[in-house]
mmCIF entry with sequence, helices, sheets and N, C-alpha, C, O atoms, coordinates in Angstrom:
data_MODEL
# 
_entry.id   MODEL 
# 
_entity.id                         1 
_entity.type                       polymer 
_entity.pdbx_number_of_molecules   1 
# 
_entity_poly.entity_id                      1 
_entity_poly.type                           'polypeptide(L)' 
_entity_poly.nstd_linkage                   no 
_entity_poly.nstd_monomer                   no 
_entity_poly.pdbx_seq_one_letter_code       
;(UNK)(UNK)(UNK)(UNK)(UNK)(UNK)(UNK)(UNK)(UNK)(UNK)(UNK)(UNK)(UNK)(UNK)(UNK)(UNK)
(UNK)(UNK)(UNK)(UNK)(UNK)(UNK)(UNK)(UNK)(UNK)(UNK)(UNK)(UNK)(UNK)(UNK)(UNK)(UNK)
(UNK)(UNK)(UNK)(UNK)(UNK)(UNK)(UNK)(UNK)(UNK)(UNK)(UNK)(UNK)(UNK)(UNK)(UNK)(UNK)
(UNK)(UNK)(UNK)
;
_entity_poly.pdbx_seq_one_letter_code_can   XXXXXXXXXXXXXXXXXXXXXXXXXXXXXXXXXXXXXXXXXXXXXXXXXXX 
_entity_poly.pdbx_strand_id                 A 
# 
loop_
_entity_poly_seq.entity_id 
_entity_poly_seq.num 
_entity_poly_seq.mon_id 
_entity_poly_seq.hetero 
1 1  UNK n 
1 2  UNK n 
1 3  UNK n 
1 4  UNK n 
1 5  UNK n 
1 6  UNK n 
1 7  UNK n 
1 8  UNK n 
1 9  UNK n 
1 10 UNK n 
1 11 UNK n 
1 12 UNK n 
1 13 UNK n 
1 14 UNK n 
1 15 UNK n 
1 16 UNK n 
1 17 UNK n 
1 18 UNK n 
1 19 UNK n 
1 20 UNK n 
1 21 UNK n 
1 22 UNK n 
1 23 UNK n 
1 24 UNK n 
1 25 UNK n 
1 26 UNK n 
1 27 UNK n 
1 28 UNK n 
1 29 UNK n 
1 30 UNK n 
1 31 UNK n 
1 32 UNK n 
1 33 UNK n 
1 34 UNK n 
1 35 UNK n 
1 36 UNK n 
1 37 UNK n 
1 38 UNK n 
1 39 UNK n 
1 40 UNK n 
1 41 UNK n 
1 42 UNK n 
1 43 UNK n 
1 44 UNK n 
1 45 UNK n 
1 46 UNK n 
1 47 UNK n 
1 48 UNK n 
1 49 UNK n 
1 50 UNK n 
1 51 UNK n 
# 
_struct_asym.id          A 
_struct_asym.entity_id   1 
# 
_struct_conf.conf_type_id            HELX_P 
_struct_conf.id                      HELX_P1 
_struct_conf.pdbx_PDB_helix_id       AA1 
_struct_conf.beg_label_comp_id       UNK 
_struct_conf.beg_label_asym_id       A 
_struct_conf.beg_label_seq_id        29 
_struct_conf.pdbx_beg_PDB_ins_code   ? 
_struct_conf.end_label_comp_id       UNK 
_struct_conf.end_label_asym_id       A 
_struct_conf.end_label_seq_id        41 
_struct_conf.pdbx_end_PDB_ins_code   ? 
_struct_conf.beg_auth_comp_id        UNK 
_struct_conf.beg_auth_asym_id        A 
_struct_conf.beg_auth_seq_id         29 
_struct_conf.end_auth_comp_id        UNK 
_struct_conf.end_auth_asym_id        A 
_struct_conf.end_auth_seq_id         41 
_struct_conf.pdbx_PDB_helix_class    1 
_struct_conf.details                 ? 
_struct_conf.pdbx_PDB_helix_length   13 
# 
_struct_conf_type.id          HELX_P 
_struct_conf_type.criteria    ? 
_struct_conf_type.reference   ? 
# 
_struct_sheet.id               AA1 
_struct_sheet.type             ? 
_struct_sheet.number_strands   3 
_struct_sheet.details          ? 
# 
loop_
_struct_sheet_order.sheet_id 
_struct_sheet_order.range_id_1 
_struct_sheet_order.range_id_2 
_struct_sheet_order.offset 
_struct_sheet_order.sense 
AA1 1 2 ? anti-parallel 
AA1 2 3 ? parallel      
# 
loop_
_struct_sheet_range.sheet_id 
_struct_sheet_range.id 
_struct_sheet_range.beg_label_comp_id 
_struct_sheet_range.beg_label_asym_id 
_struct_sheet_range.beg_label_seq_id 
_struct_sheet_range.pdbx_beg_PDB_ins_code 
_struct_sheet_range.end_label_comp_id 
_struct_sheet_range.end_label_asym_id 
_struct_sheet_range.end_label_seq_id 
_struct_sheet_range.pdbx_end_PDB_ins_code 
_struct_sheet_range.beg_auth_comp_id 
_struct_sheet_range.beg_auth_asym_id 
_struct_sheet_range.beg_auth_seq_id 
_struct_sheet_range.end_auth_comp_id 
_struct_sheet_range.end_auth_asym_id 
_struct_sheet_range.end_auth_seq_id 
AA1 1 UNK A 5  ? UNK A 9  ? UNK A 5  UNK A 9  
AA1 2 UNK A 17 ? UNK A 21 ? UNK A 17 UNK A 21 
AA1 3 UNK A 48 ? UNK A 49 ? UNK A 48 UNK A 49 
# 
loop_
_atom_site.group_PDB 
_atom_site.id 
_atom_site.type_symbol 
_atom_site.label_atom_id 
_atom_site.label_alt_id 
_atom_site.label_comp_id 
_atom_site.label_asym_id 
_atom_site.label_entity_id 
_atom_site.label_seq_id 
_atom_site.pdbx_PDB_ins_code 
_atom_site.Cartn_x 
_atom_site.Cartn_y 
_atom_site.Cartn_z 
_atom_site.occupancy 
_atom_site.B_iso_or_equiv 
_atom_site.pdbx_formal_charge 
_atom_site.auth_seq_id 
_atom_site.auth_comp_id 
_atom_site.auth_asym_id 
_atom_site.auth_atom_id 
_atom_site.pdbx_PDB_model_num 
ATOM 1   N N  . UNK A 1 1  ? 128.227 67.564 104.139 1.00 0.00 ? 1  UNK A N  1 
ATOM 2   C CA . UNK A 1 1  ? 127.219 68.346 104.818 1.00 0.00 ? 1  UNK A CA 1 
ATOM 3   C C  . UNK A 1 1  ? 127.424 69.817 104.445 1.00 0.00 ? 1  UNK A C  1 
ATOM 4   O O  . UNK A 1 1  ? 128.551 70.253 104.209 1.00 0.00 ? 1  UNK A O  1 
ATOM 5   N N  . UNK A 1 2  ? 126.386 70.534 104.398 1.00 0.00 ? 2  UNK A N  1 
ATOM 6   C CA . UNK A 1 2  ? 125.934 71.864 103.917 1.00 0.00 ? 2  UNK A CA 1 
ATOM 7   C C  . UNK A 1 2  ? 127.104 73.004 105.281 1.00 0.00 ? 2  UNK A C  1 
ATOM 8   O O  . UNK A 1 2  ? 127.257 72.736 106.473 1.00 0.00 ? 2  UNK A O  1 
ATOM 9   N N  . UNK A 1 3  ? 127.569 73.925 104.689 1.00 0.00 ? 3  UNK A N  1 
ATOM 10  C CA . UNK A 1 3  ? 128.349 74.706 105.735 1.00 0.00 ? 3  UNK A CA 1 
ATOM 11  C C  . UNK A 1 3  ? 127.398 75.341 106.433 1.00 0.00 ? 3  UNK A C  1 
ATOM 12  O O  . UNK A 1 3  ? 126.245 75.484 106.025 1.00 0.00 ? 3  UNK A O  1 
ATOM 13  N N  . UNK A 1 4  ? 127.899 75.822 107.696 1.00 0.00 ? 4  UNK A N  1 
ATOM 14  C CA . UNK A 1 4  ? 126.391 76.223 108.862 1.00 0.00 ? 4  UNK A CA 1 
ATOM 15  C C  . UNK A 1 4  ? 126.076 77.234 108.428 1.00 0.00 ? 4  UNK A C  1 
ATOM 16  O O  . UNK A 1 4  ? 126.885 78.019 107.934 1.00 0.00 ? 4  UNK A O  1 
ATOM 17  N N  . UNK A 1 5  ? 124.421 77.519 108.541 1.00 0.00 ? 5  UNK A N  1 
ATOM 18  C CA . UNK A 1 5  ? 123.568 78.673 108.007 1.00 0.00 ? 5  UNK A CA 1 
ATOM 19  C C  . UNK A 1 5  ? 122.667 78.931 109.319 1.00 0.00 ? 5  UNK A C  1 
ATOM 20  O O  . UNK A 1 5  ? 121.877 78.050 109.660 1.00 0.00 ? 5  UNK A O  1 
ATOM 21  N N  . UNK A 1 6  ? 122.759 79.958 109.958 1.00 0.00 ? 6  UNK A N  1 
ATOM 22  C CA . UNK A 1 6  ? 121.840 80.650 111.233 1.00 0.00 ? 6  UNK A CA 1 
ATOM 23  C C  . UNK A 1 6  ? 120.651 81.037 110.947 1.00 0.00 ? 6  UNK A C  1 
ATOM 24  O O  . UNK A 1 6  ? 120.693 81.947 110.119 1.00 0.00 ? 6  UNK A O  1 
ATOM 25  N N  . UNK A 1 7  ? 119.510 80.734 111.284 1.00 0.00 ? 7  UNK A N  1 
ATOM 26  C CA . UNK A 1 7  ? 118.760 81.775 111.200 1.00 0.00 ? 7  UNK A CA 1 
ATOM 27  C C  . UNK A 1 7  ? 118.106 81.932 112.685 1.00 0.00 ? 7  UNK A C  1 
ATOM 28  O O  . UNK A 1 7  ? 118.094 81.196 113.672 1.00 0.00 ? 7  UNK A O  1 
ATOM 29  N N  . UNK A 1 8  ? 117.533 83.306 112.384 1.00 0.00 ? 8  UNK A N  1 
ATOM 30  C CA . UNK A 1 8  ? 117.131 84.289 113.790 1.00 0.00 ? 8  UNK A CA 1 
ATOM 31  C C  . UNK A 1 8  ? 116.129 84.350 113.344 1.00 0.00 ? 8  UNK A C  1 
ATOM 32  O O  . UNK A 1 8  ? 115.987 84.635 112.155 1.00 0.00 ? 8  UNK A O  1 
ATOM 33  N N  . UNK A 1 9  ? 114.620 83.984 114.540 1.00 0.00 ? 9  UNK A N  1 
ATOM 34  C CA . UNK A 1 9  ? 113.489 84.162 114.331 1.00 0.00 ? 9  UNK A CA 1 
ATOM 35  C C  . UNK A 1 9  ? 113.234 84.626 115.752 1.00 0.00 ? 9  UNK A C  1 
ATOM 36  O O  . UNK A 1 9  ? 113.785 84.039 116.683 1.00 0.00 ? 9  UNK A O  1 
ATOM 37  N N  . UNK A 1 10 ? 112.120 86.035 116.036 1.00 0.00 ? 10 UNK A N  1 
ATOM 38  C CA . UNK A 1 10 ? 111.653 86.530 116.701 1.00 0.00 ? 10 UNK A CA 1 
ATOM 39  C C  . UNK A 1 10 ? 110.093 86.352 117.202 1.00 0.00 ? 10 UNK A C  1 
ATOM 40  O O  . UNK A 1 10 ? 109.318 87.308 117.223 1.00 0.00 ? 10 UNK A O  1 
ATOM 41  N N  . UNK A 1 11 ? 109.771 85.193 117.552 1.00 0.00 ? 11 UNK A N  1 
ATOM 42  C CA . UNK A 1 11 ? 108.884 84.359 117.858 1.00 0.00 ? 11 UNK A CA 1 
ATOM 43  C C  . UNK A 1 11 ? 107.939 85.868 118.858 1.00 0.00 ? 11 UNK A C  1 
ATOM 44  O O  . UNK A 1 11 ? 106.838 86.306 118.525 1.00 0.00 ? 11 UNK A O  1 
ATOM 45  N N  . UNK A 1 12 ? 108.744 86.358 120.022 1.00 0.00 ? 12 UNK A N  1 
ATOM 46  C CA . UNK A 1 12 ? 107.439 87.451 120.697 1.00 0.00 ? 12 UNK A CA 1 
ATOM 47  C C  . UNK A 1 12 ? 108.936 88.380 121.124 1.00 0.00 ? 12 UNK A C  1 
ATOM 48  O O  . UNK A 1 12 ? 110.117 88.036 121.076 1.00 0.00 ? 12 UNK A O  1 
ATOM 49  N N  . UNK A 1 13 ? 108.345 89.563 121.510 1.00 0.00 ? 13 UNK A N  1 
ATOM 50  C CA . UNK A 1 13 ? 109.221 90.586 122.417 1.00 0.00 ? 13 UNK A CA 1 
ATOM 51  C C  . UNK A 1 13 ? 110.055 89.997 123.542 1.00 0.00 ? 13 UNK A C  1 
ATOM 52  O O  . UNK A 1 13 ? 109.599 89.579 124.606 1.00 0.00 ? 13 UNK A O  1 
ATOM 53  N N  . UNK A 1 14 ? 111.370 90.016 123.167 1.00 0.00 ? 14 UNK A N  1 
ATOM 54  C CA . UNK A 1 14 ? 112.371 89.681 124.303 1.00 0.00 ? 14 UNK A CA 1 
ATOM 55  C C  . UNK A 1 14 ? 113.120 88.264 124.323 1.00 0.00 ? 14 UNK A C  1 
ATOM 56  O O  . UNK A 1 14 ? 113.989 87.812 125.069 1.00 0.00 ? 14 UNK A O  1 
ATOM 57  N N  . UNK A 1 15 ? 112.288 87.614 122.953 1.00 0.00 ? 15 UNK A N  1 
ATOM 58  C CA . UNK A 1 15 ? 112.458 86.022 123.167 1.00 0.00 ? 15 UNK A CA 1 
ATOM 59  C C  . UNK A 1 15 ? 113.207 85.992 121.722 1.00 0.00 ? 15 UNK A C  1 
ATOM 60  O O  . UNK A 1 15 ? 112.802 86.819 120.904 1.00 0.00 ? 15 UNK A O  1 
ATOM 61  N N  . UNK A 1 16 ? 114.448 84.965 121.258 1.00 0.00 ? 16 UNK A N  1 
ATOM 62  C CA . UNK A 1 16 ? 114.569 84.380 119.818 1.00 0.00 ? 16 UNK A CA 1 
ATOM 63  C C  . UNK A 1 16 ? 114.800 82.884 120.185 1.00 0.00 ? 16 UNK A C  1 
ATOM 64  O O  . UNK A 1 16 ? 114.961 82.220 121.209 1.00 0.00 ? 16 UNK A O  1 
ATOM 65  N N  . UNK A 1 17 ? 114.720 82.630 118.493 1.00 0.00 ? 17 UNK A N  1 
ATOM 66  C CA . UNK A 1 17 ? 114.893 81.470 118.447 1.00 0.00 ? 17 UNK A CA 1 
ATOM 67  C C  . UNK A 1 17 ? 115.915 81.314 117.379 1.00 0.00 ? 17 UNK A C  1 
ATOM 68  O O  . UNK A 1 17 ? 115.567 81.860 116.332 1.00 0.00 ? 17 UNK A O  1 
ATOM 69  N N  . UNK A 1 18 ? 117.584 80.469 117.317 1.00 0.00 ? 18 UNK A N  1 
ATOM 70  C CA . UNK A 1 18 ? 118.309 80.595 116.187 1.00 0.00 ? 18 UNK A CA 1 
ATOM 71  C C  . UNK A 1 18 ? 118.117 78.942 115.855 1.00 0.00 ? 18 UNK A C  1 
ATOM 72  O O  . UNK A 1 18 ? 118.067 77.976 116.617 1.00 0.00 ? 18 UNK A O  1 
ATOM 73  N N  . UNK A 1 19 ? 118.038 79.036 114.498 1.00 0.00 ? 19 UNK A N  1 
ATOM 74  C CA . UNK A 1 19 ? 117.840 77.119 114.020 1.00 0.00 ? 19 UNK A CA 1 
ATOM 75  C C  . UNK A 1 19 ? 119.299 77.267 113.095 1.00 0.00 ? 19 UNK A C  1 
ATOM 76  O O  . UNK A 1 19 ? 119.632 78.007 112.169 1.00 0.00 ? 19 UNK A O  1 
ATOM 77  N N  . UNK A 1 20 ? 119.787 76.475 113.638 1.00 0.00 ? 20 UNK A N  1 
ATOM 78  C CA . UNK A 1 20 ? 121.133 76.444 112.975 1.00 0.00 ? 20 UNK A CA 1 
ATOM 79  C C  . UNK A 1 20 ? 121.208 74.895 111.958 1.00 0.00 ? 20 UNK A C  1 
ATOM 80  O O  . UNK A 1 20 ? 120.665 73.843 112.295 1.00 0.00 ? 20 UNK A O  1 
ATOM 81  N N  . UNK A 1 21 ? 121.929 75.077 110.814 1.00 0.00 ? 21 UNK A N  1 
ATOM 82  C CA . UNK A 1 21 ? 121.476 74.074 110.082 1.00 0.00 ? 21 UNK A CA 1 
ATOM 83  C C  . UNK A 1 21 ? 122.630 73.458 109.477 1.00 0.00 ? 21 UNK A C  1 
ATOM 84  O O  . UNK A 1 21 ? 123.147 74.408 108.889 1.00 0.00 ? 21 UNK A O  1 
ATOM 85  N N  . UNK A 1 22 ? 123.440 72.317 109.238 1.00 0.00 ? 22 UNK A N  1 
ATOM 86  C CA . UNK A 1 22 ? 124.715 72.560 108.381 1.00 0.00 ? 22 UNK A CA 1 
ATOM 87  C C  . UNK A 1 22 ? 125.618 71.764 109.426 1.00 0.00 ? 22 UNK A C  1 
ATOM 88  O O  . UNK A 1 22 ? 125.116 71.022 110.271 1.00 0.00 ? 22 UNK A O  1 
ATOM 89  N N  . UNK A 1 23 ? 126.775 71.942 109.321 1.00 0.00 ? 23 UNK A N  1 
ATOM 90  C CA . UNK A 1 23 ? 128.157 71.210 110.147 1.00 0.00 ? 23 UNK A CA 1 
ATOM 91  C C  . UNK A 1 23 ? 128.250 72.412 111.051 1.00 0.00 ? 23 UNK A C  1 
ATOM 92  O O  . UNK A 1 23 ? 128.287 73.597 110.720 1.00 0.00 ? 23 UNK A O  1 
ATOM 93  N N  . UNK A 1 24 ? 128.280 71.921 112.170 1.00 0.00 ? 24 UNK A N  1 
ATOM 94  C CA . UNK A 1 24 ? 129.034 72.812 113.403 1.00 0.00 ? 24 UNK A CA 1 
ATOM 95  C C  . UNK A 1 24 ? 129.967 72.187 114.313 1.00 0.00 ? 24 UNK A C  1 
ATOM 96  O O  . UNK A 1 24 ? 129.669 71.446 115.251 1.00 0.00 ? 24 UNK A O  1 
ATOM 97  N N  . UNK A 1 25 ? 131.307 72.611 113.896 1.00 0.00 ? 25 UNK A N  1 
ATOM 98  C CA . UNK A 1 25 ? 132.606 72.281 114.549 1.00 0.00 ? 25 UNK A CA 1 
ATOM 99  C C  . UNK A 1 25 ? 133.487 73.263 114.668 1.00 0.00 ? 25 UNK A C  1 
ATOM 100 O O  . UNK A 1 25 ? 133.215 74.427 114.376 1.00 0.00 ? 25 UNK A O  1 
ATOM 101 N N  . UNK A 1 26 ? 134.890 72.784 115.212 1.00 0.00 ? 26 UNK A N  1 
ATOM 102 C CA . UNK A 1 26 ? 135.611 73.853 115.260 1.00 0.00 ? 26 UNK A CA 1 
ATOM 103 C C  . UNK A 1 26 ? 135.856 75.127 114.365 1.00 0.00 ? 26 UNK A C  1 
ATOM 104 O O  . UNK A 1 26 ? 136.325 76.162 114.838 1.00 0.00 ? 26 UNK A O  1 
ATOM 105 N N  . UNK A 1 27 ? 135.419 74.948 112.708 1.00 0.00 ? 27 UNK A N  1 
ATOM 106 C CA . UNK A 1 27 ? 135.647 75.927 111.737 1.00 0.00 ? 27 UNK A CA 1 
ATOM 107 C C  . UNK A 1 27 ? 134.717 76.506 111.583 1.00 0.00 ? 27 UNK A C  1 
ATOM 108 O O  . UNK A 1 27 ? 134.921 77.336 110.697 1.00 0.00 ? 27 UNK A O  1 
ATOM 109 N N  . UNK A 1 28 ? 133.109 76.593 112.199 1.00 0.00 ? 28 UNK A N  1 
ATOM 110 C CA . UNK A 1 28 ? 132.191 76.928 111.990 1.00 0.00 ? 28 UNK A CA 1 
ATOM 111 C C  . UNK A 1 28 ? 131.619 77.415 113.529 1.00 0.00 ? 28 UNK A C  1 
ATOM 112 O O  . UNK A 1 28 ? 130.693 78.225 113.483 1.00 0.00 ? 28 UNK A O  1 
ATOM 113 N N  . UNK A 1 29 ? 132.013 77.059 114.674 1.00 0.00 ? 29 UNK A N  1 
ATOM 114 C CA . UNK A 1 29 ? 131.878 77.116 115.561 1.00 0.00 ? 29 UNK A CA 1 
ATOM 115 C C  . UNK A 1 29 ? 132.023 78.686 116.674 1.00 0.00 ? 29 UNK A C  1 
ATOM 116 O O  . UNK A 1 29 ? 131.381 79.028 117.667 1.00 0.00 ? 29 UNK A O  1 
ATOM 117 N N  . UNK A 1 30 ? 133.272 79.397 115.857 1.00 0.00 ? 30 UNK A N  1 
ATOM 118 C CA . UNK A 1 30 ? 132.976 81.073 115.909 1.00 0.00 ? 30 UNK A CA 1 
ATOM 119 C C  . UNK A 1 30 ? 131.742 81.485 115.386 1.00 0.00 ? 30 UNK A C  1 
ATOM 120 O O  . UNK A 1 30 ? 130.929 81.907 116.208 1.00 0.00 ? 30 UNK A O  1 
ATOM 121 N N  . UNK A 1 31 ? 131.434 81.460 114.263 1.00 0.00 ? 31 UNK A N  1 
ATOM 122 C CA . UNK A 1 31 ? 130.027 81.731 113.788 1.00 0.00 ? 31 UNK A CA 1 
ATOM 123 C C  . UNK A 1 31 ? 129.139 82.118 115.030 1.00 0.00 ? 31 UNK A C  1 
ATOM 124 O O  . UNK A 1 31 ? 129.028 83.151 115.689 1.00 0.00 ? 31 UNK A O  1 
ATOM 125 N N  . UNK A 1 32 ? 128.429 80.615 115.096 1.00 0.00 ? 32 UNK A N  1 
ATOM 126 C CA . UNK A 1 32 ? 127.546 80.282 115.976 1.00 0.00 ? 32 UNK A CA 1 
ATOM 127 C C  . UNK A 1 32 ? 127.699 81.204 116.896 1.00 0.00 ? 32 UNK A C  1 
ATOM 128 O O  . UNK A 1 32 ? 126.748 81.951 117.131 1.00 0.00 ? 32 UNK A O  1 
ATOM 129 N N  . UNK A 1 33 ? 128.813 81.332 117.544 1.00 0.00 ? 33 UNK A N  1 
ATOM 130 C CA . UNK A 1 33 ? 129.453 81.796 119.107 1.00 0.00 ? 33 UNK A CA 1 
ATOM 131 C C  . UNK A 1 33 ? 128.501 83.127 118.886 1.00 0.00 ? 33 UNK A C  1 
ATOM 132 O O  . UNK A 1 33 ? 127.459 83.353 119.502 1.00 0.00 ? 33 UNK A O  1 
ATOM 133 N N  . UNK A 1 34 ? 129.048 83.889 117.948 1.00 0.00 ? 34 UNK A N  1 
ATOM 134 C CA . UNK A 1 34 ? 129.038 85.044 117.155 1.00 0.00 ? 34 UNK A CA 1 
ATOM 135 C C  . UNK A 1 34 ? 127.851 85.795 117.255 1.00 0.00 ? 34 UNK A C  1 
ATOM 136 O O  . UNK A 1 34 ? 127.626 86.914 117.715 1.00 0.00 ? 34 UNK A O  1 
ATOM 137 N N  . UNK A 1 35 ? 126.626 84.325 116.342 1.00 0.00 ? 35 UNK A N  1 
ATOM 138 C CA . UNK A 1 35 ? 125.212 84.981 116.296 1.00 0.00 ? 35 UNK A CA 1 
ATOM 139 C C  . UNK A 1 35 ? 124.808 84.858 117.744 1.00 0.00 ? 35 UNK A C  1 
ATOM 140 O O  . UNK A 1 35 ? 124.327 85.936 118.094 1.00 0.00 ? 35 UNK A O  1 
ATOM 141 N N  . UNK A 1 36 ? 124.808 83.921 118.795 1.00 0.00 ? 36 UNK A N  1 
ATOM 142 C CA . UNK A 1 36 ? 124.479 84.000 119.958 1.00 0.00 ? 36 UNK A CA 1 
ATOM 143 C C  . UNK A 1 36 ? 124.285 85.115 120.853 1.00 0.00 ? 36 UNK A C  1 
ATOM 144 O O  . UNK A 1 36 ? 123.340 85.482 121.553 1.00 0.00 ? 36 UNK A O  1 
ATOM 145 N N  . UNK A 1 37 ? 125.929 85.728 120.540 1.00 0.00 ? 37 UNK A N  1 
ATOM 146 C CA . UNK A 1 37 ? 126.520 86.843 121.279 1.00 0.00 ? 37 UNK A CA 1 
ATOM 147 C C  . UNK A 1 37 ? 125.665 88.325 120.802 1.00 0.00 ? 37 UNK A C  1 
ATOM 148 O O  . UNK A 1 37 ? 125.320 89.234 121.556 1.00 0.00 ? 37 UNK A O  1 
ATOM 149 N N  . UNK A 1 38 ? 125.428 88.215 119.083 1.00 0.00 ? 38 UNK A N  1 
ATOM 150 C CA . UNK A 1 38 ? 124.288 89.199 118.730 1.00 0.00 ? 38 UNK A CA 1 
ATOM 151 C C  . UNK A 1 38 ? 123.143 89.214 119.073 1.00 0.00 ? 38 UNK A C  1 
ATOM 152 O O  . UNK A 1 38 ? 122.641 90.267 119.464 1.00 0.00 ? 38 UNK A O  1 
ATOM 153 N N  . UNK A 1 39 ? 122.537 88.226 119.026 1.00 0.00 ? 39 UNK A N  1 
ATOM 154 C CA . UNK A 1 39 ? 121.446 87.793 119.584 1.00 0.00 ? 39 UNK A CA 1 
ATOM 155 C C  . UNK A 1 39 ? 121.027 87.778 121.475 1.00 0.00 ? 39 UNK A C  1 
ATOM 156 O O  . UNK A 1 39 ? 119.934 87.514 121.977 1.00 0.00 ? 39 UNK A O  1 
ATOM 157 N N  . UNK A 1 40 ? 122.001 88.064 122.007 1.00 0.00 ? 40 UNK A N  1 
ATOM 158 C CA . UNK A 1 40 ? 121.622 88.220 123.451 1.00 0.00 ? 40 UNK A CA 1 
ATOM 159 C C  . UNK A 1 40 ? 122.312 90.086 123.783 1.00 0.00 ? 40 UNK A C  1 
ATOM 160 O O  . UNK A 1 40 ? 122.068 90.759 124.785 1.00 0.00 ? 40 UNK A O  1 
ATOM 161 N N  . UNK A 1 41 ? 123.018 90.423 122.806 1.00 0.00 ? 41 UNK A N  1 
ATOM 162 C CA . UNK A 1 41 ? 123.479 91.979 123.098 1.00 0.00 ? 41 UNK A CA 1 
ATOM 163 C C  . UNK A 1 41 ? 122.281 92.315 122.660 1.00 0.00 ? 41 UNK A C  1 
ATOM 164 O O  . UNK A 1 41 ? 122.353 93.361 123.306 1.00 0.00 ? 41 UNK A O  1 
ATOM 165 N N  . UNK A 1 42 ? 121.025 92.411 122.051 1.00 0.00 ? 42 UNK A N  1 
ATOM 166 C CA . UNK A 1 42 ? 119.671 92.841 121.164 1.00 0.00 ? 42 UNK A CA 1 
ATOM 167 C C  . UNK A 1 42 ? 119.254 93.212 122.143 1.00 0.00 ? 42 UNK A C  1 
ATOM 168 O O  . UNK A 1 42 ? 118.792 94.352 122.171 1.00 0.00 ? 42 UNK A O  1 
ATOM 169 N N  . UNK A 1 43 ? 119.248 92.146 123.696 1.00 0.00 ? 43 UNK A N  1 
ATOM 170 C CA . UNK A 1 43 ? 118.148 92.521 124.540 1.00 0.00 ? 43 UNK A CA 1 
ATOM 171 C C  . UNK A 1 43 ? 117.095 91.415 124.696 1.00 0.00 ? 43 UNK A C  1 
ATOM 172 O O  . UNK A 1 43 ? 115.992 91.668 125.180 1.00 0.00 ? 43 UNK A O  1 
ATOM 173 N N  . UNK A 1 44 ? 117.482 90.045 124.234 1.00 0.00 ? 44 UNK A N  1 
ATOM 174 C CA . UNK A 1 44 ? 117.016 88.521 124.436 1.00 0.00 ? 44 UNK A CA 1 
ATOM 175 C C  . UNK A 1 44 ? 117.141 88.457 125.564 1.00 0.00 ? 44 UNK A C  1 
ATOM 176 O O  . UNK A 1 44 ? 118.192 88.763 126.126 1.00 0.00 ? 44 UNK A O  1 
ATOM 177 N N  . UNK A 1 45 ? 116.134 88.061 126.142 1.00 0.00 ? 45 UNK A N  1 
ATOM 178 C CA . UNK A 1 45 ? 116.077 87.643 127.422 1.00 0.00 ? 45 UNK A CA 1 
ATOM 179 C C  . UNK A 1 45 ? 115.505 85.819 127.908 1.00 0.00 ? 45 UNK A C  1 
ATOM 180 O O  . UNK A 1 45 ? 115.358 85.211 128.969 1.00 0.00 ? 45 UNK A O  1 
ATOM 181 N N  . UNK A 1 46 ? 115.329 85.503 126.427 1.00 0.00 ? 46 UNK A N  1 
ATOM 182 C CA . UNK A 1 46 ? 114.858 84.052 125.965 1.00 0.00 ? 46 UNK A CA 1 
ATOM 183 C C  . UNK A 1 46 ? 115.997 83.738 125.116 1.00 0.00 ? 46 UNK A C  1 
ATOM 184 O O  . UNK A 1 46 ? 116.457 84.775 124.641 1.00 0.00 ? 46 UNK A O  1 
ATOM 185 N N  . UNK A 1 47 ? 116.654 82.642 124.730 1.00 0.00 ? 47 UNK A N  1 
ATOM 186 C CA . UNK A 1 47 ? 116.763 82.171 123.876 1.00 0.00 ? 47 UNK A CA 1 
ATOM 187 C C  . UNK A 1 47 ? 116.658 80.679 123.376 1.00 0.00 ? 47 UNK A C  1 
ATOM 188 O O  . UNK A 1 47 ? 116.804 79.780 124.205 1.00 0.00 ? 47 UNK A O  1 
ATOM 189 N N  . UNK A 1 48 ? 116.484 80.469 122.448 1.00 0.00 ? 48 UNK A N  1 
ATOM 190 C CA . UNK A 1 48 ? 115.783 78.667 121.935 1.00 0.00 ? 48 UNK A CA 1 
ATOM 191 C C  . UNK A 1 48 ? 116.786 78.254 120.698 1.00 0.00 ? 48 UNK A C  1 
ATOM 192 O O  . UNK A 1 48 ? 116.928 78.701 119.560 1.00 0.00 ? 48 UNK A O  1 
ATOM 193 N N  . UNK A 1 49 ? 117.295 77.399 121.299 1.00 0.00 ? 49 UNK A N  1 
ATOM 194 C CA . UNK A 1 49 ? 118.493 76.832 120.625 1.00 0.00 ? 49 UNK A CA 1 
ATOM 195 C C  . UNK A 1 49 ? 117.636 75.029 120.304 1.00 0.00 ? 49 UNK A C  1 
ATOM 196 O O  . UNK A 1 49 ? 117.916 73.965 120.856 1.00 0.00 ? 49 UNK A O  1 
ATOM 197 N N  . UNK A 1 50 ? 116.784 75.253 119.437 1.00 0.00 ? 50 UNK A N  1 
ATOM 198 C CA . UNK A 1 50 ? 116.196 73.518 118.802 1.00 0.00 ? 50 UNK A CA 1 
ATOM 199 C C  . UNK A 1 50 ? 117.330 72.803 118.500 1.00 0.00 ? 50 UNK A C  1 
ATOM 200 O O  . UNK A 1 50 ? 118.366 73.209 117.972 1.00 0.00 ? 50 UNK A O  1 
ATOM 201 N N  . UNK A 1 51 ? 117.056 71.756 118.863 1.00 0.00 ? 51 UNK A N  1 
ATOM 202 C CA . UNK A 1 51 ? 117.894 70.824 118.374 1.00 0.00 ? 51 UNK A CA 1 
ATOM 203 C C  . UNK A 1 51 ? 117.566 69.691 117.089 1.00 0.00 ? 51 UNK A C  1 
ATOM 204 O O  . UNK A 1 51 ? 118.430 68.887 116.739 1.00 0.00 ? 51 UNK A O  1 
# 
């Protein structure tokens, strides 16, 4: 499986959405933590985690 790749899409003001794609486990799993944590310091007041 492909190593994890984030992406951040800004669907409207205040809201994201990250589609994460790839293996997510313990070695990849800071990452994730990571973009989340950027993604809600921005000023997200939504966020959409698809599965």
């Amino acid at each position: 499986m492909p190593p994890l790749q984030v992406e951040s899409l800004i669907p409207e003001p205040g809201a994201a959405r990250l589609v994460m794609t790839g293996e997510l486990d313990y070695t990849t799993a800071r990452d994730a933590s990571a973009e989340v944590a950027r993604t809600l310091a921005a000023g997200v007041d939504v966020l959409d985690l698809p599965g």
